[in-house]
C-alpha positions as CSV (number, residue, x, y, z in Angstrom):
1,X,59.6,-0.8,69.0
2,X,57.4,-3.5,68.7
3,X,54.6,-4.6,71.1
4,X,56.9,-7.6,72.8
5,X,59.7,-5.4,73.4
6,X,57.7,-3.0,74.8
7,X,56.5,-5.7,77.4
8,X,60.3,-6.3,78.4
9,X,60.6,-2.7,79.9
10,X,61.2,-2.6,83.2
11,X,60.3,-0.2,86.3
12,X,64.5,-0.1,86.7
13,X,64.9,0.8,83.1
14,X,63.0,4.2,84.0
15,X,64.6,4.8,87.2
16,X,68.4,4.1,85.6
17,X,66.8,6.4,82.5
18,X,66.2,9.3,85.3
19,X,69.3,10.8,86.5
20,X,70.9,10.8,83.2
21,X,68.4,12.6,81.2
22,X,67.7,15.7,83.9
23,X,64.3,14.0,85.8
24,X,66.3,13.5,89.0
25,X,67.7,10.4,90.8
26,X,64.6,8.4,90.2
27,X,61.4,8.4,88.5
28,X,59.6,6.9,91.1
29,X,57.4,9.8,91.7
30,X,56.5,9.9,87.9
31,X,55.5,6.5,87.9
32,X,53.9,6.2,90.6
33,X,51.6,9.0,89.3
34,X,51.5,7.5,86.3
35,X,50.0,4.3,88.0
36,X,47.9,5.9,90.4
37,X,46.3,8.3,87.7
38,X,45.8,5.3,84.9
39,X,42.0,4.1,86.0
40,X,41.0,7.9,85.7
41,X,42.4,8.4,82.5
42,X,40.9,5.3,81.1
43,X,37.5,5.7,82.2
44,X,38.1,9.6,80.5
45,X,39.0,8.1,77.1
46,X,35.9,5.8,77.7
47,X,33.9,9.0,77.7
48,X,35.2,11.0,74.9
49,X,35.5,8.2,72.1
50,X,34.3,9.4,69.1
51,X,30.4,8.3,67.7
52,X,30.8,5.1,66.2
53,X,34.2,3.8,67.5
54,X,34.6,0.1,68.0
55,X,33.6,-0.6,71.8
56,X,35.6,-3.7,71.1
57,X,39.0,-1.9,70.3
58,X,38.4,0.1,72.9
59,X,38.5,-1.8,75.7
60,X,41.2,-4.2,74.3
61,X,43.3,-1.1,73.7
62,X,42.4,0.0,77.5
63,X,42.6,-3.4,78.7
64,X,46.0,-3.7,78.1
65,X,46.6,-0.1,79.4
66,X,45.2,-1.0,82.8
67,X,47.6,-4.7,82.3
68,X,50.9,-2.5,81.9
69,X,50.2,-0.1,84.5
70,X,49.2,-2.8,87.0
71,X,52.1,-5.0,86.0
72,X,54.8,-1.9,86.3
73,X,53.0,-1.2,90.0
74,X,54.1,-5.1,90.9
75,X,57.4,-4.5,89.7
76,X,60.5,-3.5,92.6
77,X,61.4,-0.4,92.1
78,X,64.9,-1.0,91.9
């Protein structure tokens, strides 16, 4: 999957994904972990990149982490 067709998921496509595959009737609780945890986990990464590693990857890499969560958060649920 390329990076523009990853940007067409939406928060409905996971919760119509849930029941199906076992999770439950939603993945509301998933995602909204996923959201809530996502500033955490970057700052994490931030820590533990390797000696050396381009600061500039990084946070464009991270950046657009922090954009998809933020921009699945805005998104209805249904």
């Amino acid at each position: 999957m390329g990076h523009y067709e990853a940007e067409r998921i939406q928060r409905r496509h996971f919760n119509s994904t849930a029941r199906p595959f076992g999770y439950g009737e939603t993945a509301e609780p998933l995602l909204q972990e996923l959201v809530a945890r996502t500033p955490a986990v970057i700052e994490q990464v931030q820590r533990e990149l390797p000696a050396g590693f381009s600061q500039e990857v990084a946070d464009k890499v991270l950046r657009g982490v922090l954009s998809a969560a933020r921009a699945l958060e805005e998104m209805p649920a249904g």
